[in-house]
SEVOMAR-503038 format. One line per field, with one value per residue (C-alpha): x, y, z; chain; residue number from 1. Coordinates in steps of 0.001 Angstrom, whole numbers, plus 500000, padded with zeros to 6 digits. Example, Ala and Ser with C-alpha at 12.3 -4.5 7.8 and 13.67 -1.06 7.14 Angstrom:
REM residues 2
px: [512300|513670]
py: [495500|498940]
pz: [507800|507140]
chain: [A|A]
n: [1|2]
***
This chain:
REM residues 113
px: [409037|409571|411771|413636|417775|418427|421096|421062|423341|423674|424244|423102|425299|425121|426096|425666|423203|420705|421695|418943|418280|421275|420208|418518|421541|420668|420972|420802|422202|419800|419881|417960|418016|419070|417008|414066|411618|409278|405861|407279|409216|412126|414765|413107|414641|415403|416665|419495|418744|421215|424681|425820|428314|428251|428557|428600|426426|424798|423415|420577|416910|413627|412330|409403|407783|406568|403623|402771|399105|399826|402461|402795|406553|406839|410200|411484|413843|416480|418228|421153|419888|418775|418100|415111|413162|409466|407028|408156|411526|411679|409519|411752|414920|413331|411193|413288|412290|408685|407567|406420|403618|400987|402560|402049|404976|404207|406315|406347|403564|405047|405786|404016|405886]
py: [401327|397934|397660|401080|400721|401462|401839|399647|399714|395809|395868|392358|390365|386945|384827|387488|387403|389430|391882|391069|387408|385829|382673|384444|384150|385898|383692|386130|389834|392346|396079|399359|402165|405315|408456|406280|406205|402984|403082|402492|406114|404446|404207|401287|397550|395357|391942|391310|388192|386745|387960|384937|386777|389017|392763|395661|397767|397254|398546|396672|396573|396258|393021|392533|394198|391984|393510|392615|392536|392384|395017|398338|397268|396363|394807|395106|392761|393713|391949|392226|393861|391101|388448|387605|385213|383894|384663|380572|381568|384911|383541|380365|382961|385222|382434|382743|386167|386416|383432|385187|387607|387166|388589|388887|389263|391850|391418|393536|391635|389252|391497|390035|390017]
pz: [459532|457590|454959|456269|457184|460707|463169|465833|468625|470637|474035|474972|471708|470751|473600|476246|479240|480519|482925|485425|484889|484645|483792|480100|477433|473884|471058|468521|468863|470767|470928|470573|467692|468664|469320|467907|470492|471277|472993|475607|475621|475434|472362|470373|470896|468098|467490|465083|463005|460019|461888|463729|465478|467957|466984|469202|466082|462751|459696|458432|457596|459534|458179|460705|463829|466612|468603|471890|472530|476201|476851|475188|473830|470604|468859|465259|463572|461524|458777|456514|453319|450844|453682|454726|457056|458004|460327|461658|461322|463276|465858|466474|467202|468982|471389|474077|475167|473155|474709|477502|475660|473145|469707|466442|463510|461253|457570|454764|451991|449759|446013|443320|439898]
chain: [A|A|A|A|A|A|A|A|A|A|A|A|A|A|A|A|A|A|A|A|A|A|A|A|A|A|A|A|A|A|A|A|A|A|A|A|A|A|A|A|A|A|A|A|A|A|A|A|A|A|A|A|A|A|A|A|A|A|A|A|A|A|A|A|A|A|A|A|A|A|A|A|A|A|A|A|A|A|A|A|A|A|A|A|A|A|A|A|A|A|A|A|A|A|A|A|A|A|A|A|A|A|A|A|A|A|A|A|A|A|A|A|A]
n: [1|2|3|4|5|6|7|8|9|10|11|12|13|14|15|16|17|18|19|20|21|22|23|24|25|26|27|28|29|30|31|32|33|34|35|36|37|38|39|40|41|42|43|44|45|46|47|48|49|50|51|52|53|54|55|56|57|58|59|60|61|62|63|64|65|66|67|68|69|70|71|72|73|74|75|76|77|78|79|80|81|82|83|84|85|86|87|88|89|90|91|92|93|94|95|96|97|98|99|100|101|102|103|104|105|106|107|108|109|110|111|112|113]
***
């Protein structure tokens, strides 16, 4: 799935809180791609780094997975086309809600020229 252009559609944007835990805000846009089912069996979420605003849908491309080695989720990230961001980087922004599992980011290998 990295480096592919997906749909996503956000229903928790930038600034918004978590439905259940109140007290969770998202810093960064968060949503789900349609009729792409996760392991989970359901539609597969994804975190919408690079748009510092929030959106209500995007356009962009996977840039990294995160696996969970202690849940069966796993999330992708998805970028603007031509941005891009490290494993530190996508990490930091997503903290707030990967903090509480044992991950690992998953990016496409550096292209050698």
């Amino acid at each position: 799935m990295l480096g592919q252009i997906v749909k996503i559609i956000v229903d928790r944007p930038l600034g918004s809180c978590h439905p259940k835990y109140p007290a969770l805000r998202y810093p960064i846009n968060y949503g789900f791609v349609p009729g792409t089912l996760a392991p989970d069996g359901e539609e597969q979420d994804a975190y919408l780094m690079g748009v510092n605003h929030p959106v209500t849908e995007y356009i962009g491309k996977v840039i990294a997975i995160i696996q969970r080695a202690d849940d069966v989720e796993e999330k992708w990230v998805v970028a603007p086309e031509g941005i891009s961001f490290s494993k530190e980087e996508i990490q930091e922004q997503t903290d707030f809600q990967e903090r509480f599992f044992r991950t690992e980011i998953i990016v496409e290998p550096a292209k050698v020229t």
